[in-house]
N, C-alpha and C positions, 0 to 999 in steps of 0.2 A: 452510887448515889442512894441515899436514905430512902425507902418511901413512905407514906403514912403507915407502914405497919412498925416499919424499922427503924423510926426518927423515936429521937430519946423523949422522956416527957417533959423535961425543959425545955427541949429543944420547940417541941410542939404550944409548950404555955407562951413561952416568948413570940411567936409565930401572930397565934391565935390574938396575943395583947398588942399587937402593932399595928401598922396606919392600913387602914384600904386603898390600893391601886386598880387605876383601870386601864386597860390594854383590848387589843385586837387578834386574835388567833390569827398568826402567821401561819403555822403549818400541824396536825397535831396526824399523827399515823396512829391507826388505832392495832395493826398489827404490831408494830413496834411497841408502842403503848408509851408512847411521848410524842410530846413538840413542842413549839414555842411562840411567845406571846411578844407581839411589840407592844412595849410601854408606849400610853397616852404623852408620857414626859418626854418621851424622845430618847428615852437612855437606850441599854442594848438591851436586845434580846432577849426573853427571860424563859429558861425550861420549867417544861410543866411535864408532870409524871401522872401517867393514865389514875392513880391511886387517889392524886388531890384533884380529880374534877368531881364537883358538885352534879347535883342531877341529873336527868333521865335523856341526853342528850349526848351524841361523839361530838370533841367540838369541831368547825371546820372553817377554812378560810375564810377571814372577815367577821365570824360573829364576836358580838363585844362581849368585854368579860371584864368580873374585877376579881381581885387574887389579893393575898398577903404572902408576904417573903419567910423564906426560911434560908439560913447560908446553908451553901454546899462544904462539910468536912472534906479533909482533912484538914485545909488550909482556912477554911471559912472567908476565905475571899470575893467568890463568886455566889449569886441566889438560882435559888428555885422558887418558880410562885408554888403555892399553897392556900387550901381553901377557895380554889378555881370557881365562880360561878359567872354562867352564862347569860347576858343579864340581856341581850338585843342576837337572835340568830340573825346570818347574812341573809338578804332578802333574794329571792328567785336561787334557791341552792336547796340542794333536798339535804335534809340532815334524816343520822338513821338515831334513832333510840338502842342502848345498852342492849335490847333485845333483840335489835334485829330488825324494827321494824321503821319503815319508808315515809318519812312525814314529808311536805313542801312539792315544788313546781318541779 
């Protein structure tokens, strides 16, 4: 799978120029360094790479988020969101910051 370092610059202009989606962090591993997001629309699933999350936040079950798409090569069939930000954390969940550090209840 491409990530923000390895996605081509079309690939990324196209990305960057398309609609805002908002969704809910299903599941995201930060040792893995993915997960996935339920769309708002109800469609399926959508992976997120640790590379396209927006700020100083790991995300975690339930907080809301909005993304843009980018398709997955080869076949460019299926998406990845892109440009991940976290726009409502779940309430009573401690979320840690990129650094390590313990914020929430």
């Amino acid at each position: 799978l491409p990530t923000k370092r390895t996605r081509t610059y079309s690939a990324t202009a196209r990305a960057s120029a398309g609609p805002i989606f908002k969704g809910v962090c299903k599941q995201f591993s930060r040792s893995q360094g993915h997960g996935f997001i339920t769309p708002e629309n109800g469609s399926e699933d959508i992976f997120v790479h640790v590379s396209d999350i927006e700020g100083e936040y790991v995300p975690v079950e339930g907080d809301k988020v909005t993304y843009k798409v980018c398709p997955i090569p080869p076949k460019n069939q299926k998406f990845q969101a892109v440009e991940v930000v976290l726009t409502n954390l779940a309430p009573h969940t401690k979320h840690e910051t990129w650094s390590g550090q313990i914020i929430g209840s």
